[in-house]
PyMOL Python script that loads the backbone (N, CA, C, O; Angstrom):
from pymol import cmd

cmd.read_pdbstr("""\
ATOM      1  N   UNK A   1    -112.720 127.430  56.400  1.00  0.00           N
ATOM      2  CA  UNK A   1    -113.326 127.631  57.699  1.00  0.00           C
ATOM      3  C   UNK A   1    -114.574 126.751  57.786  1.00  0.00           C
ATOM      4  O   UNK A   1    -115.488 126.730  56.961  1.00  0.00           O
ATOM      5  N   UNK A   2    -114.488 126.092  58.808  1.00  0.00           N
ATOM      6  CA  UNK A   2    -115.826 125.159  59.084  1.00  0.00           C
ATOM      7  C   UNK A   2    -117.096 125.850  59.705  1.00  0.00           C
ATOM      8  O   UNK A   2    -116.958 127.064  59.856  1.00  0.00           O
ATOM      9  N   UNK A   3    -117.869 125.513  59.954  1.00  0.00           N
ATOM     10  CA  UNK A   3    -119.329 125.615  60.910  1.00  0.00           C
ATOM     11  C   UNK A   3    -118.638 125.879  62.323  1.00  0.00           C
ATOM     12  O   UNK A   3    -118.806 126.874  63.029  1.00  0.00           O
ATOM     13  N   UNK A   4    -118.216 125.305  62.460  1.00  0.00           N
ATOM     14  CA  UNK A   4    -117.551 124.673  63.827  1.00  0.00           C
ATOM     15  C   UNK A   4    -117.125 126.273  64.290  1.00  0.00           C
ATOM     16  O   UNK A   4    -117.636 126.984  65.156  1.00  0.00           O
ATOM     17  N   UNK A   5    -115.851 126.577  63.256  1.00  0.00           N
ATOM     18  CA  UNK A   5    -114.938 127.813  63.422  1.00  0.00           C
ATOM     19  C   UNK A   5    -115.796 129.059  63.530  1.00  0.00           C
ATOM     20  O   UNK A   5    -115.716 129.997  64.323  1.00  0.00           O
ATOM     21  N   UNK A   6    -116.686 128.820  62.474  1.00  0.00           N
ATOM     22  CA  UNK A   6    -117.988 130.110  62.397  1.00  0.00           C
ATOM     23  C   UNK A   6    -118.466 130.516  64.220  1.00  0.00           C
ATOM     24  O   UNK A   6    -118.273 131.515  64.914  1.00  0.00           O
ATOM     25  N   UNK A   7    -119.165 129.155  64.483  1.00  0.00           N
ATOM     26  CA  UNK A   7    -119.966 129.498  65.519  1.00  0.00           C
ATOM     27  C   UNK A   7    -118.819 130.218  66.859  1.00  0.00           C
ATOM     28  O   UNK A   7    -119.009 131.156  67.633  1.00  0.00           O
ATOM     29  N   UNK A   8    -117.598 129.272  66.671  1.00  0.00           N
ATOM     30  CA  UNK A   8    -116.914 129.440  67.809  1.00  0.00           C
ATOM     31  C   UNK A   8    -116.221 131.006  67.960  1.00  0.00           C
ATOM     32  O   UNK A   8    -115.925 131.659  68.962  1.00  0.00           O
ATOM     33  N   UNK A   9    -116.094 131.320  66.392  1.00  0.00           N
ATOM     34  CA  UNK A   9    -115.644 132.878  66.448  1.00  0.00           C
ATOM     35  C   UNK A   9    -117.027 134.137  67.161  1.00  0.00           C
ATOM     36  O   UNK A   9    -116.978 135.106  67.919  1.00  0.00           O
ATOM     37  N   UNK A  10    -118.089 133.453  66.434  1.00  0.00           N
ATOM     38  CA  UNK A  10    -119.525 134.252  66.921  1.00  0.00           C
ATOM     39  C   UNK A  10    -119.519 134.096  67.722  1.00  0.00           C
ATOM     40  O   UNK A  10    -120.126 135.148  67.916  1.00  0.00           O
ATOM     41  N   UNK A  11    -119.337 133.494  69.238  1.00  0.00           N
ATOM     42  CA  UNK A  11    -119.853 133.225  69.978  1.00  0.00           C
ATOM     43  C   UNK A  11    -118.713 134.358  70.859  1.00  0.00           C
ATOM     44  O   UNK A  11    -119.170 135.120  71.712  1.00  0.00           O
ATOM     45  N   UNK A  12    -117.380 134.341  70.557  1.00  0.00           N
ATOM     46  CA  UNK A  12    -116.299 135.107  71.392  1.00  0.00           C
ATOM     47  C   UNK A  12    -116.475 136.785  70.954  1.00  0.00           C
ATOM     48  O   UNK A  12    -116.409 137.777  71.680  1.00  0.00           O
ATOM     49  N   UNK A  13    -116.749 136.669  69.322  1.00  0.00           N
ATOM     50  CA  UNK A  13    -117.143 138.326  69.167  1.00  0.00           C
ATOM     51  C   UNK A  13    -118.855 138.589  70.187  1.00  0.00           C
ATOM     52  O   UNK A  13    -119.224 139.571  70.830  1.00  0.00           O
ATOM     53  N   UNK A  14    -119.161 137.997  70.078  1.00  0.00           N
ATOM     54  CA  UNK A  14    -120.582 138.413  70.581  1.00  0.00           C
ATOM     55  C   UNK A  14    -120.674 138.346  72.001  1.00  0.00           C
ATOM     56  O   UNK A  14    -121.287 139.200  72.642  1.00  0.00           O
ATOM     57  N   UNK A  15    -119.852 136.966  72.748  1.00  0.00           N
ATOM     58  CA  UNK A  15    -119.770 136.980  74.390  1.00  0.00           C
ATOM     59  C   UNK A  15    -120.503 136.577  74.798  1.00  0.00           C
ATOM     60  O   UNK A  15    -121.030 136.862  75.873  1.00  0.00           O
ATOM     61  N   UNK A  16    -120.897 135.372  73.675  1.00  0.00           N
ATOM     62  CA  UNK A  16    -122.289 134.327  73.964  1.00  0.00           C
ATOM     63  C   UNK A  16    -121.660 132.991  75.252  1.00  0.00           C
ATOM     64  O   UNK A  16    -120.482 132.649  75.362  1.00  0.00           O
ATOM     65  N   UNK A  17    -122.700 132.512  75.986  1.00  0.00           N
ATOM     66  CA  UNK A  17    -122.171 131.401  76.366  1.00  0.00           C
ATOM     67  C   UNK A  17    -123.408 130.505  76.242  1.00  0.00           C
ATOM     68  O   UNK A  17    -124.559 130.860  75.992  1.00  0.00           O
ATOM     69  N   UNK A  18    -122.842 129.023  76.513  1.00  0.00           N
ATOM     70  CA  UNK A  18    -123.791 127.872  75.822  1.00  0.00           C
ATOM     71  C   UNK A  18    -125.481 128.234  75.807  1.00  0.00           C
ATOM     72  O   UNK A  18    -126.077 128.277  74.730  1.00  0.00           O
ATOM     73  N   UNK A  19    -126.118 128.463  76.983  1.00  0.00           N
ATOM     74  CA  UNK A  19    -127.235 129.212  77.395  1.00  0.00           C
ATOM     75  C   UNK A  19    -127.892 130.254  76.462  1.00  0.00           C
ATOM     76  O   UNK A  19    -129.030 130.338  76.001  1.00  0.00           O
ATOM     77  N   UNK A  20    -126.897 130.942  76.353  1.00  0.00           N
ATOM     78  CA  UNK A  20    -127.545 132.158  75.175  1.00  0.00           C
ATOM     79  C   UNK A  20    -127.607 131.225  74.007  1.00  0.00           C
ATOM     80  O   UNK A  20    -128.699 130.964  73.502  1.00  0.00           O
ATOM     81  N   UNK A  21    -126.748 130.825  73.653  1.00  0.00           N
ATOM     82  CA  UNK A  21    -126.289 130.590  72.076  1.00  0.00           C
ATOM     83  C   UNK A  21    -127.379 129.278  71.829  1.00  0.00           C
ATOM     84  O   UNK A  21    -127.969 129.198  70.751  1.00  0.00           O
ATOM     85  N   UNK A  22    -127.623 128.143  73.036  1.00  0.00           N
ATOM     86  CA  UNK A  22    -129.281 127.354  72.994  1.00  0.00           C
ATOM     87  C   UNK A  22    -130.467 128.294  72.852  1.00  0.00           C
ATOM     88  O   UNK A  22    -131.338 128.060  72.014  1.00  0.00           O
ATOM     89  N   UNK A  23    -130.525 129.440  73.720  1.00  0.00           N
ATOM     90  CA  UNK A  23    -132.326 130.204  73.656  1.00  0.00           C
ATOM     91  C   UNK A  23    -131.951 130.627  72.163  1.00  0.00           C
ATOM     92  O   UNK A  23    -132.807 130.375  71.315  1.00  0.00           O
ATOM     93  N   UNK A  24    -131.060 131.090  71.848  1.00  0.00           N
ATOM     94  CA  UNK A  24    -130.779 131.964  70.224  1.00  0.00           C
ATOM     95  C   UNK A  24    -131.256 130.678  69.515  1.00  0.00           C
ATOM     96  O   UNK A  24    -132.166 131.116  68.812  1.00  0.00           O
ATOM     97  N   UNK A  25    -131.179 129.307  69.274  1.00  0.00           N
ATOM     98  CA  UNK A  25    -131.272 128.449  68.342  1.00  0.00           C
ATOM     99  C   UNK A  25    -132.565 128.559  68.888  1.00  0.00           C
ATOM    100  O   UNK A  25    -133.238 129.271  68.142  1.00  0.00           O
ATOM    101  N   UNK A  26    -133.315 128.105  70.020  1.00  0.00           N
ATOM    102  CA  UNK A  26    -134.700 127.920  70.012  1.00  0.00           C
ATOM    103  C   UNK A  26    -135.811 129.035  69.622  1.00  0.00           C
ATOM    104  O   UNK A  26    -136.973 128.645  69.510  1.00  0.00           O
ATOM    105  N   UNK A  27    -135.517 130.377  69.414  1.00  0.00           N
ATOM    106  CA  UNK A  27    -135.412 131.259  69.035  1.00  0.00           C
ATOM    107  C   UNK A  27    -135.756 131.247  67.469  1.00  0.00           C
ATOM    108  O   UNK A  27    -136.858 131.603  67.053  1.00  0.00           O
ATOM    109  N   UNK A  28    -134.743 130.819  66.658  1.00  0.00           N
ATOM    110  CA  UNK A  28    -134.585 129.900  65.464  1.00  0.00           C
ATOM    111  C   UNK A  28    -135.302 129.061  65.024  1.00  0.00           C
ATOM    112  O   UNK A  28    -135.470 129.064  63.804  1.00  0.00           O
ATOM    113  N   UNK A  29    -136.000 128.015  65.864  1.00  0.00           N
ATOM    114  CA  UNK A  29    -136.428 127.045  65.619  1.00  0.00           C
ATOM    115  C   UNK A  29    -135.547 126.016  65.920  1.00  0.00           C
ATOM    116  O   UNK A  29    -135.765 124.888  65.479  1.00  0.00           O
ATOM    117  N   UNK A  30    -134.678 126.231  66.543  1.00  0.00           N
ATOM    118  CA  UNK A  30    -133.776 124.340  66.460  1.00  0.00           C
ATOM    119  C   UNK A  30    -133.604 124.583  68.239  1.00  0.00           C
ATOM    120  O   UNK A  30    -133.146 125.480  68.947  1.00  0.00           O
ATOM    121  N   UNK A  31    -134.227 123.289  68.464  1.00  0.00           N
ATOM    122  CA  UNK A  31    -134.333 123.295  70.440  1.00  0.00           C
ATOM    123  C   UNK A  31    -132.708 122.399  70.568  1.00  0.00           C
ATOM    124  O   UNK A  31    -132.441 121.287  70.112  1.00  0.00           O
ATOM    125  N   UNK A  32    -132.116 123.023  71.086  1.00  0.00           N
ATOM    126  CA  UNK A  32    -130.898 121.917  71.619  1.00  0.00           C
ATOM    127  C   UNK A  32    -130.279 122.316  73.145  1.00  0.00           C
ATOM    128  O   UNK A  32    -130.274 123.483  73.539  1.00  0.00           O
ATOM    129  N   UNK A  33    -129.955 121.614  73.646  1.00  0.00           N
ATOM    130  CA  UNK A  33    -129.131 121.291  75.079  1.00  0.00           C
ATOM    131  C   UNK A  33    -128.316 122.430  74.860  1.00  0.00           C
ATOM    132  O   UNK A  33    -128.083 123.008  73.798  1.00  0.00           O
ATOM    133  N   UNK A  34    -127.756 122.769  76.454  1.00  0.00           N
ATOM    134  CA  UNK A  34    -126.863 124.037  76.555  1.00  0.00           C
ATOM    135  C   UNK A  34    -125.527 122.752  76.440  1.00  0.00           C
ATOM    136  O   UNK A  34    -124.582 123.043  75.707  1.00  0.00           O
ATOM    137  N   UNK A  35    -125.497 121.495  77.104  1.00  0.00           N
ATOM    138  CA  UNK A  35    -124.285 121.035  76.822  1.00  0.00           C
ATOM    139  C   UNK A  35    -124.127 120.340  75.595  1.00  0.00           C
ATOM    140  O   UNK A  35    -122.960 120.003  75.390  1.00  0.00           O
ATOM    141  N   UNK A  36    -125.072 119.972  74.575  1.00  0.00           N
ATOM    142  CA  UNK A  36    -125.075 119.851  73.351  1.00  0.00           C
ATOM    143  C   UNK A  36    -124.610 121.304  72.317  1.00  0.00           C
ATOM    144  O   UNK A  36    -124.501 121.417  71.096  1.00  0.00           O
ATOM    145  N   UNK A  37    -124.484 121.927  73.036  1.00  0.00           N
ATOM    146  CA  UNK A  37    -123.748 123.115  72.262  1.00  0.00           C
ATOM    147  C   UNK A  37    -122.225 123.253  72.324  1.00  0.00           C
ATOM    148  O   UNK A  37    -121.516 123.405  71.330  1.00  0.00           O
ATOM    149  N   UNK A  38    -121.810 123.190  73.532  1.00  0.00           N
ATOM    150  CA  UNK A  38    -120.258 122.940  74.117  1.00  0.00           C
ATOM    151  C   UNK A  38    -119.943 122.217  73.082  1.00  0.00           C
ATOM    152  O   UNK A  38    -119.167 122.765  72.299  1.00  0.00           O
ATOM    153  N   UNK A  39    -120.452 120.680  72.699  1.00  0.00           N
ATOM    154  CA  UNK A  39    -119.616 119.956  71.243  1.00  0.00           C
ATOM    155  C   UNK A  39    -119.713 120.375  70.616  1.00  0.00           C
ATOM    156  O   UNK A  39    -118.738 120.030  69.949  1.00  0.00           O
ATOM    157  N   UNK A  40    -120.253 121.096  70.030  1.00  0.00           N
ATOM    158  CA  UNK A  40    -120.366 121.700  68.764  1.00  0.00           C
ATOM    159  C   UNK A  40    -119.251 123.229  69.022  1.00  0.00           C
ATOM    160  O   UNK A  40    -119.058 123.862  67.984  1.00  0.00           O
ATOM    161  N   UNK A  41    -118.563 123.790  70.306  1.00  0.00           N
ATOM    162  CA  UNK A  41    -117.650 124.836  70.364  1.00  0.00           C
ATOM    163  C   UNK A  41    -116.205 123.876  70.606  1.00  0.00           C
ATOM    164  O   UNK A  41    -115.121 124.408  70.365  1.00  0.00           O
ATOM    165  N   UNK A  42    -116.242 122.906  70.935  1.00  0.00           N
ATOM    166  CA  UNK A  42    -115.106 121.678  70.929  1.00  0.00           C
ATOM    167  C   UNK A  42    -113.887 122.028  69.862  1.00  0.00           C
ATOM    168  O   UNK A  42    -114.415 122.571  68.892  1.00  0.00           O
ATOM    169  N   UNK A  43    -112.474 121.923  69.680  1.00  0.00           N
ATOM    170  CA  UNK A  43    -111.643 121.648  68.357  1.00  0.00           C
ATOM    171  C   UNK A  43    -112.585 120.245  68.021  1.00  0.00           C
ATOM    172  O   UNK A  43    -113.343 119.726  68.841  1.00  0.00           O
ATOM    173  N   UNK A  44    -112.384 119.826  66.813  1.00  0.00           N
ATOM    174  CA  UNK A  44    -112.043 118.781  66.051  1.00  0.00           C
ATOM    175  C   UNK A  44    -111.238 117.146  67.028  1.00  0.00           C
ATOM    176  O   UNK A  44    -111.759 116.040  67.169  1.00  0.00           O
ATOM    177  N   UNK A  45    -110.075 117.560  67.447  1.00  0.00           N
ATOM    178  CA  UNK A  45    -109.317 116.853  68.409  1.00  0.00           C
ATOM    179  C   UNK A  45    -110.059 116.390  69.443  1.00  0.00           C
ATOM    180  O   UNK A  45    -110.395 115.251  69.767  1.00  0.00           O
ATOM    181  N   UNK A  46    -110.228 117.302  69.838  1.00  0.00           N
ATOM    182  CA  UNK A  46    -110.459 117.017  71.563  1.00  0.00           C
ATOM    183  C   UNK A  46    -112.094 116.154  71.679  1.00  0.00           C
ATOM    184  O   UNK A  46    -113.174 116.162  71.089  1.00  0.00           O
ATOM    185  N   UNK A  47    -111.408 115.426  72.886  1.00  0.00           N
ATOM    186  CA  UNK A  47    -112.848 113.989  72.747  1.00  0.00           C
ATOM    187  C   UNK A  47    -114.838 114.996  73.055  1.00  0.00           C
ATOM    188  O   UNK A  47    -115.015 115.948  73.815  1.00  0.00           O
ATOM    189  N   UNK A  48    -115.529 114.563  72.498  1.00  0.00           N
ATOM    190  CA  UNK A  48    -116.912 115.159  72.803  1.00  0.00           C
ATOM    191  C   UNK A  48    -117.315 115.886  71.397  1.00  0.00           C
ATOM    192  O   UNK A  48    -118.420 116.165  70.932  1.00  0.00           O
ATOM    193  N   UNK A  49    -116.121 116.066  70.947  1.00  0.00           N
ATOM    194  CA  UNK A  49    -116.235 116.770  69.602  1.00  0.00           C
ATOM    195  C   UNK A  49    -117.985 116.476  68.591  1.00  0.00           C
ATOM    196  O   UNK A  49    -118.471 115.352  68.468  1.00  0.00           O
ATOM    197  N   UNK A  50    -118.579 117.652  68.055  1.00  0.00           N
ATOM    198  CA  UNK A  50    -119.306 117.219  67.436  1.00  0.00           C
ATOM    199  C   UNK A  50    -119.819 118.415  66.483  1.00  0.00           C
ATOM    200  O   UNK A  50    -120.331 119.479  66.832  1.00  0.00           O
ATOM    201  N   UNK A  51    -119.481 117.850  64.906  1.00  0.00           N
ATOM    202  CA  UNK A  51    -119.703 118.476  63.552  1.00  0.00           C
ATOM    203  C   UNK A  51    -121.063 119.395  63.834  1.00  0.00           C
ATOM    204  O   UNK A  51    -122.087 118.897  64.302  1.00  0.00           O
ATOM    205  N   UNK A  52    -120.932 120.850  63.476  1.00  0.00           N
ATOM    206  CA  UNK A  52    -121.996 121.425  63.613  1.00  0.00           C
ATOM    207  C   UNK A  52    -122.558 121.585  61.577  1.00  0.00           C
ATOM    208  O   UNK A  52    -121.964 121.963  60.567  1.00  0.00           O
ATOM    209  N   UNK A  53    -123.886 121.083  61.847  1.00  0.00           N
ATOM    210  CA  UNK A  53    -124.276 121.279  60.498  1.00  0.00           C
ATOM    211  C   UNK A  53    -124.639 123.021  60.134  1.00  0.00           C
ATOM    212  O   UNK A  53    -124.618 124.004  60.875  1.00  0.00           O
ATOM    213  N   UNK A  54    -125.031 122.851  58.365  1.00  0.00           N
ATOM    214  CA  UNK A  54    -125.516 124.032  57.953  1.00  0.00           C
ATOM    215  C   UNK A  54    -126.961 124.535  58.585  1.00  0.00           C
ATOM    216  O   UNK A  54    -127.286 125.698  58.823  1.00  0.00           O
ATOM    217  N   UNK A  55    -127.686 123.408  58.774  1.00  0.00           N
ATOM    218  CA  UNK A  55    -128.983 124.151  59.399  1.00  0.00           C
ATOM    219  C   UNK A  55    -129.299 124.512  61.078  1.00  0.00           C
ATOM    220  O   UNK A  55    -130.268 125.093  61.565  1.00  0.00           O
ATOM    221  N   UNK A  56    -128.381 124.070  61.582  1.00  0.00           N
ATOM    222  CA  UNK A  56    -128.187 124.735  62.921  1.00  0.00           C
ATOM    223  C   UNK A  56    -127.390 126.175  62.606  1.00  0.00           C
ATOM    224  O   UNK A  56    -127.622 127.242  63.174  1.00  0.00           O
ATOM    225  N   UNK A  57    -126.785 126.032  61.970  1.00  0.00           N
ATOM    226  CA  UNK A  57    -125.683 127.617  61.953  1.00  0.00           C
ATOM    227  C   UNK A  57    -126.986 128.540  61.569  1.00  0.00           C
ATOM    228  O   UNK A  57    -127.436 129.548  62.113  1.00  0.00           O
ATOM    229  N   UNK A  58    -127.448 127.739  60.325  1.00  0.00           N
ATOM    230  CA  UNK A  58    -128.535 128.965  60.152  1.00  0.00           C
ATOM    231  C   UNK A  58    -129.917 129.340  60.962  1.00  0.00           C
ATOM    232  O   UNK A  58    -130.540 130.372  60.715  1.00  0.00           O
ATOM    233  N   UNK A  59    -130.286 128.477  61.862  1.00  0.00           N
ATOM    234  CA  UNK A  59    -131.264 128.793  62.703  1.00  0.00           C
ATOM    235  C   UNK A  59    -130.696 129.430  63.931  1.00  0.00           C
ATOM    236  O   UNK A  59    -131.376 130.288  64.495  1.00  0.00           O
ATOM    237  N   UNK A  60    -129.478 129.091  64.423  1.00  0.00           N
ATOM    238  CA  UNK A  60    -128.842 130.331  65.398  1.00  0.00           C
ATOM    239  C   UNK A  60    -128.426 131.603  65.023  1.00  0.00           C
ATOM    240  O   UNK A  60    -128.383 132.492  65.873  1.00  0.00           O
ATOM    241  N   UNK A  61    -127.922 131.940  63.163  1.00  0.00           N
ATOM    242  CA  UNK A  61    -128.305 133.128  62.882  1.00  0.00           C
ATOM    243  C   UNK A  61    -129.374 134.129  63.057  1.00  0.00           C
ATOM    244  O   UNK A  61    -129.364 135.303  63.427  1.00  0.00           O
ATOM    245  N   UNK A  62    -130.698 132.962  62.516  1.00  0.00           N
ATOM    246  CA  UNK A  62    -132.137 133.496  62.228  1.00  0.00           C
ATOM    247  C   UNK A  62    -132.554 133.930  63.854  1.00  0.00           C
ATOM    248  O   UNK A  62    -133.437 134.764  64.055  1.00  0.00           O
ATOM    249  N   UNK A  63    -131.680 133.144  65.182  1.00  0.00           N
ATOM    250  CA  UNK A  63    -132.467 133.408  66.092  1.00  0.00           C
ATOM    251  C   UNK A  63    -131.582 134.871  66.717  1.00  0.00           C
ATOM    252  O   UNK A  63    -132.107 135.623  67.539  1.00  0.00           O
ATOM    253  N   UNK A  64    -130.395 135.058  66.248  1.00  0.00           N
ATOM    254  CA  UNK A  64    -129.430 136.483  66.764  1.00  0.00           C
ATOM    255  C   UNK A  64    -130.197 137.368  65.920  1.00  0.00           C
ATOM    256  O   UNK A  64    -130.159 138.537  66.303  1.00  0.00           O
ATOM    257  N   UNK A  65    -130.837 137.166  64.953  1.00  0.00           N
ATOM    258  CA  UNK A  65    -131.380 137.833  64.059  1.00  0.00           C
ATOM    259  C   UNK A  65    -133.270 138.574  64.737  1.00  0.00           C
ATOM    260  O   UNK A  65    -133.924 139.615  64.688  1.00  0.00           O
ATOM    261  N   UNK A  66    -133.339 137.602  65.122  1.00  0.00           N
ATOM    262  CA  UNK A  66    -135.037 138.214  65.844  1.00  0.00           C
ATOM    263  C   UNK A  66    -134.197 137.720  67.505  1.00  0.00           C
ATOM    264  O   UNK A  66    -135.098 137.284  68.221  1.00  0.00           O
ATOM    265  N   UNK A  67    -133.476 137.693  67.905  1.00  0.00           N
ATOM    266  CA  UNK A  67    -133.721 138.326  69.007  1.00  0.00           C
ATOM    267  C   UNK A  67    -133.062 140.129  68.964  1.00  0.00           C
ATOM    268  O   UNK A  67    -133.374 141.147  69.582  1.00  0.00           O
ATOM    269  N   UNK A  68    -131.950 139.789  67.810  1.00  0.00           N
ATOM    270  CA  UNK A  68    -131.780 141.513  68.028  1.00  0.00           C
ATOM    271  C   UNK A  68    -133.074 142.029  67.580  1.00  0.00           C
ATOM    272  O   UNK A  68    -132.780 143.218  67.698  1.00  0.00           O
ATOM    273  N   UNK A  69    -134.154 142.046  67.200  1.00  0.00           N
ATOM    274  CA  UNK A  69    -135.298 142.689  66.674  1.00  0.00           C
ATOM    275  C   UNK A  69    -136.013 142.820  67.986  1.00  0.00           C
ATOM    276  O   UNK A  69    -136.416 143.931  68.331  1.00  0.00           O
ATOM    277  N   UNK A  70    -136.243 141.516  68.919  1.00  0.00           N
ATOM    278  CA  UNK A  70    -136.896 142.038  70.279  1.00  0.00           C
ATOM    279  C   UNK A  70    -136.459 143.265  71.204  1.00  0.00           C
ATOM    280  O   UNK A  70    -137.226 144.148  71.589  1.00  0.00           O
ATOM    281  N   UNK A  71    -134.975 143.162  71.524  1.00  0.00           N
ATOM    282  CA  UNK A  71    -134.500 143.908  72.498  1.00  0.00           C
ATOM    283  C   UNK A  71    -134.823 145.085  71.952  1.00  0.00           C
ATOM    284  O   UNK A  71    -134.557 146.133  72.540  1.00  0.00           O
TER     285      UNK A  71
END
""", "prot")
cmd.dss("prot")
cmd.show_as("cartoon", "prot")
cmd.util.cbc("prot")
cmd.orient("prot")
């Protein structure tokens, strides 16, 4: 299972869309585009595609992580 697969499963259990799943990284510490996120939920195949690294996965954890602590 890739990064890729990780985020894209988190994002359908949780019912995130690009918007959330950007404030959750900035949140984190990692500022990125709501449509710079879409590549990173992309297959592999399909054109726009783009490899999500280990330290984004983990700063959108860290940010699901303190934002569940705010609410």
């Amino acid at each position: 299972m890739t990064n890729n697969d990780l985020l894209r499963r988190l994002r359908y259990a949780l019912n995130l869309n690009g918007e959330t799943i950007a404030g959750l990284c900035a949140l984190g510490g990692h500022d990125i585009k709501p449509i710079d996120v879409l590549k990173l939920l992309k297959k592999e195949e399909e054109p726009g595609f783009a490899a999500c690294d280990d330290q984004f996965l983990r700063n959108f954890i860290r940010g699901l992580t303190l934002g569940d602590r705010s609410s």
